[in-house]
KOLTORZA-190568 format. One record per residue (C-alpha): residue in three letters; z, y, x. Coordinates in steps of 0.25 Angstrom, whole numbers, plus 5000, padded with zeros to 4 digits. Each point is the difference from the previous one (the first is absolute). Example, Ala and Ser with C-alpha at 12.3 -4.5 7.8 and 13.67 -1.06 7.14 Angstrom:
BEGIN
ala503149825049/ser499850145006/
//
This chain:
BEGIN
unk485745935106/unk501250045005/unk501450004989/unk500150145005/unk498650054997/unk499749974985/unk500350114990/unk501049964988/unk499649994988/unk501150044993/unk500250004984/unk500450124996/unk501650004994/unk500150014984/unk500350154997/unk501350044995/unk499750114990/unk501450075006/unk499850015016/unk498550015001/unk499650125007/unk498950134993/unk498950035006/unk500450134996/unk501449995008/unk499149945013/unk498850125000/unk501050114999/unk501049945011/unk498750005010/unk499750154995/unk501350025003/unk499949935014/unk498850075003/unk500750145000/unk500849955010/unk500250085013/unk499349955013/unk500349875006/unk501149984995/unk500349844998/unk500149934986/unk501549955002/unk500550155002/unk499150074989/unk500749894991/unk501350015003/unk499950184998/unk499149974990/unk500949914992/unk501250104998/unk499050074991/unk499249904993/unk500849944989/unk498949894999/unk500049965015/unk501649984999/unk500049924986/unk498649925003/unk500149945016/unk498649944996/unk499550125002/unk500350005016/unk499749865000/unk498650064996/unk499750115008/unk500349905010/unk499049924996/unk498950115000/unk500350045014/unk499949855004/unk498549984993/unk499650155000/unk498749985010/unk499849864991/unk500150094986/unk499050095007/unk499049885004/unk500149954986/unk499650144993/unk498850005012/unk499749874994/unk499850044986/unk499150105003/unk499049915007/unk499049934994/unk500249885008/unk501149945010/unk500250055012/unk499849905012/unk501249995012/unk499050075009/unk499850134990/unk501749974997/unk500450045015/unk498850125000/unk500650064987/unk501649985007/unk499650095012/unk499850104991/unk501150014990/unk501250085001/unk501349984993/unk499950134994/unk498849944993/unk500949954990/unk500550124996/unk498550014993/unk500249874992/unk500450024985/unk501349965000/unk499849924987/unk498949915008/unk501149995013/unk501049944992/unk499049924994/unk499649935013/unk501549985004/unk500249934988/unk499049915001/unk500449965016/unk501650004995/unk499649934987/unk500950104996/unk500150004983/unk500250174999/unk499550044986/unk498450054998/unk499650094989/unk499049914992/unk498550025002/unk500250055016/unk498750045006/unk499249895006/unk501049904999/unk499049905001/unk499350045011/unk501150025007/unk500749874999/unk498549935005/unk500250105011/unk501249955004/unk499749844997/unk498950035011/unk500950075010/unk500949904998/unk499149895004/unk499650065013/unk501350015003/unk500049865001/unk499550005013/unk501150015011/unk500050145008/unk498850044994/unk499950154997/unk500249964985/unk501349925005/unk500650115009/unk499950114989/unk500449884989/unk501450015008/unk500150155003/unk499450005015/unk498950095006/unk498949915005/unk499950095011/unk501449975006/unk499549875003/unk499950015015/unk501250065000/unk500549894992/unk499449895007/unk500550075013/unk501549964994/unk499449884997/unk499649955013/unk501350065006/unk501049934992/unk499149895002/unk500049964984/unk499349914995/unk498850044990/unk500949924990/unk501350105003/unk498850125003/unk499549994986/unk501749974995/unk500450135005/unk498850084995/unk500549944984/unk501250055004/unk499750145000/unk499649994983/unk501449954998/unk501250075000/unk501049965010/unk501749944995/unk501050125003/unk500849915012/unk501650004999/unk500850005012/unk501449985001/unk501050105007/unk501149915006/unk501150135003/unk499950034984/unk500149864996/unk501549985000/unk499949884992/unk499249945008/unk498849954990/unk499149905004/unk498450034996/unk500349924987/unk501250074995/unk499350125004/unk498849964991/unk500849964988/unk500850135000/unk498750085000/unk499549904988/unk501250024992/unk499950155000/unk498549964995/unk499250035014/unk499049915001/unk499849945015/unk499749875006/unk500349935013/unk499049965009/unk500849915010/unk500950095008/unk499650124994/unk500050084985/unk499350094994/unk499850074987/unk499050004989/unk500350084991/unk500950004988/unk501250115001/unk499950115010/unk500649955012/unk500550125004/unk501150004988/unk500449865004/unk501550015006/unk499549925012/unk499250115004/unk500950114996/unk501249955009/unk498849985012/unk500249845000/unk498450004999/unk498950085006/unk498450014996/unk499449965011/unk498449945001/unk500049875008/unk499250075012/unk500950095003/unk501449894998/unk499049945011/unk499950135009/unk501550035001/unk500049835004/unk499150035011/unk501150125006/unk501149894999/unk500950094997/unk501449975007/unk501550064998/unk500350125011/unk498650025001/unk499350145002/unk498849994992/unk499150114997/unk499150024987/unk499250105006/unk499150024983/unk501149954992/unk499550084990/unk500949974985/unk500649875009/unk499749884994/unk500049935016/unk501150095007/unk500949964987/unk499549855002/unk500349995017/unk501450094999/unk500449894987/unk499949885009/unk500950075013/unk501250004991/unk500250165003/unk500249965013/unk499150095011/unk498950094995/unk498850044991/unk499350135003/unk499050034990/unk499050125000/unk498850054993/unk499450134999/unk500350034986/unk501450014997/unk499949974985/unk499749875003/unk501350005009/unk500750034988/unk499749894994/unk500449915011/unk501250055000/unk500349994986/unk499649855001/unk500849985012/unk501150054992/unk499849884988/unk499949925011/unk501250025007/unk499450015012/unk500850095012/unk499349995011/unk498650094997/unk499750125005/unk498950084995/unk499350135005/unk498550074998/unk499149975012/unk498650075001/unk499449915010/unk499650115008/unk501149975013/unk500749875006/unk501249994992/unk501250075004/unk501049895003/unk501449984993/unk500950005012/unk500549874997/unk498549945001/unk500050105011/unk500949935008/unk499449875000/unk498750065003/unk499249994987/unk500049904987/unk500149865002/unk498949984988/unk499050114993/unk499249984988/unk498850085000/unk499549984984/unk498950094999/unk499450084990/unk498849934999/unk498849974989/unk500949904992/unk498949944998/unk501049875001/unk500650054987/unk498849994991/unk500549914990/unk501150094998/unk499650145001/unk498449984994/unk499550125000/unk500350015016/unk498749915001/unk499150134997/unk500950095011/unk499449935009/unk499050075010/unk499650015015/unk500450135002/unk501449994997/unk499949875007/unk499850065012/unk501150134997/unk501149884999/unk499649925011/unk500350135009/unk501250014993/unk500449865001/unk499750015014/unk500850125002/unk501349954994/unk500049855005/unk499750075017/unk501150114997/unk501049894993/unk499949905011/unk500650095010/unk501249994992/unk500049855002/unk501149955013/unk499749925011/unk499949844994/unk500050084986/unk498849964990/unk499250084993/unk499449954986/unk498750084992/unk499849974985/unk498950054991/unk499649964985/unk498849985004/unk499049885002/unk499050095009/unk499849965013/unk499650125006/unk501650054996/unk500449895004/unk499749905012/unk499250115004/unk501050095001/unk500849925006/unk499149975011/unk499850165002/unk501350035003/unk500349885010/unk498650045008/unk500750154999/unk501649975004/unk500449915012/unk501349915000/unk499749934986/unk499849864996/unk499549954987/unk500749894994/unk499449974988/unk499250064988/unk499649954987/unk499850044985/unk501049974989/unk500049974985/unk498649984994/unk499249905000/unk501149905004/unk501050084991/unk499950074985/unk500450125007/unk499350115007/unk499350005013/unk500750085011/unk499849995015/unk501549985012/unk499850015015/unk501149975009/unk499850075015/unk501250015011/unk500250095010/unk500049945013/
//
């Protein structure tokens, strides 16, 4: 058996009478999660949410848990299936019941019995009232389910780690793409039950001391942020909020996953440049590609929502970064050219990072996992279509054009890839690879790099 298939067996941590979670607490946040408006993702409810709930802002556990509930919701659901049944089901009858289910299913669950089944998967040591219904049972209940998720990408294994077992021909599609091995195949799929590290990056034009990745790691400790360095690069795990460390205040760091650090490597960003981010969106790469031209040339970053370009600019502000330029642009037109990039017939280098499923961003944004659908899949791959032909016209003669998403899909991806360059003439590809996970504790995201002949 493969060291990545087997399920922990973990023993559970010895309670502390003074930071263990209620039941109480949990089963009314999820009421209060369920009254939620539409679609709206888990990481913006919580931070609108928080301002209001005194008990979200003094107990962070209880984020930690929600999150932990979006990450095994279909798994809770599987387990309740379970106890109703008067035997185990097979894998055959496991895949049969997932075709049917719906994330709203959940919604029916008593919310007592969901964080019930979270526990047990998190060996999680949240308080019980005594005599709780079936408690038995349910404990054989999950020994059994536990057992058949001993068997590497089973249908028990996939719902044991918060996948569908009817993406798997998408997932093995990636799979045979990326050419993984089914060692890394079955590495990455664990990968998705575990939250990702928040990924530090420095900003060399705010650094005026000039701080080394170790000096920059002992400040952050001294201020009692907890990170770690893994080789070359840092990240945070918990600890103090970064956000009220002085590094971060005088922009000397940024939050950036791994991925997308790789993404704006790809673009290569070099001083004088014209680079256009064509769906900046808040700015976590167009603040990364302008802070390594030492404000020489220039970024122009655009999204269709400008609230989000408020909040570029107010990072690019911390950052001390000059040469960024940001306006709203619809997607509906070729972009109307600055006259400086006019000049010199278009961009030397656009990134195209695409709205896409974020199916790439699982570990950290959970709840995205249940979003995910054919038909919107197919509504954003016009879309990403749409933006990358209408943004490569922008691209000069010799330029290069670069198209990101977040997602590990092949059919946004490659596929789209290959779409466009049967559609446009005068392109080459140069290259094309996914970044982060499995190689990486990081997220999955997608780079190509195409230039104009």
């Amino acid at each position: 058996m493969s060291r990545f298939s087997r399920v922990p067996r973990q023993k559970p941590r010895r309670p502390q009478a003074d930071d263990r979670l209620h039941y109480r607490e949990l089963s009314g946040l999820w009421l209060q999660w369920l009254q939620r408006p539409n679609a709206i993702p888990l990481d913006r409810w919580l931070r609108k949410h928080s301002g209001k709930n005194a008990a979200l802002r003094q107990q962070p556990s209880l984020a930690l848990a929600l999150y932990q509930a979006q990450r095994f919701l279909q798994l809770a659901c599987a387990l309740e299936h379970q106890q109703r049944q008067e035997q185990a089901l097979n894998d055959g009858q496991w895949q049969a019941w997932d075709k049917n289910w719906q994330p709203a299913d959940a919604d029916q669950l008593d919310p007592h019995h969901l964080w019930h089944w979270v526990q047990q998967r998190c060996q999680e040591n949240w308080r019980w009232p005594d005599g709780f219904r079936n408690y038995e049972r349910r404990t054989e209940v999950f020994r059994q389910f536990r057992d058949q998720a001993e068997q590497p990408l089973s249908a028990a294994w996939l719902l044991w780690h918060g996948i569908r077992p009817s993406w798997m021909p998408a997932l093995r599609q990636r799979q045979e793409y990326s050419q993984w091995s089914d060692e890394q195949f079955q590495q990455w799929l664990q990968q998705q039950s575990q939250a990702a590290p928040t990924w530090l990056r420095i900003n060399p034009i705010a650094n005026h001391d000039g701080l080394d990745i170790a000096a920059v790691a002992r400040e952050l400790q001294q201020e009692k942020v907890s990170v770690q360095r893994r080789g070359q690069q840092l990240c945070a795990l918990g600890g103090r909020g970064l956000s009220q460390s002085q590094l971060y205040k005088a922009g000397v760091i940024e939050i950036q996953d791994l991925a997308s650090q790789h993404i704006v490597a790809a673009v290569a960003p070099k001083p004088g440049e014209k680079i256009w981010d064509a769906c900046a969106g808040a700015g976590g790469k167009a603040i990364a590609l302008a802070s390594q031209m030492n404000n020489k040339g220039a970024v122009i970053a655009t999204d269709l929502y400008e609230q989000k370009l408020v909040e570029l600019k107010r990072r690019a502000k911390r950052g001390q970064l000059l040469n960024i330029r940001s306006f709203v642009w619809d997607g509906q037109q070729p972009l109307k050219l600055p006259q400086e990039i006019a000049r010199q017939q278009g961009f030397d280098k656009v990134l195209v990072d695409a709205p896409c499923s974020s199916s790439g961003t699982w570990r950290r944004n959970p709840d995205a996992r249940w979003r995910l659908s054919a038909d919107d899949n197919a509504e954003l791959m016009a879309l990403q279509q749409r933006l990358l032909t209408l943004a490569s016209q922008s691209v000069r003669p010799g330029g290069e054009l670069f198209y990101a998403t977040c997602s590990w899909q092949v059919e946004e991806n490659e596929q789209q890839v290959a779409d466009f360059m049967q559609q446009n003439d005068g392109w080459q590809l140069l290259e094309q690879t996914m970044l982060g996970a499995p190689e990486q504790d990081a997220d999955t995201m997608f780079v190509a790099k195409l230039k104009r002949l």
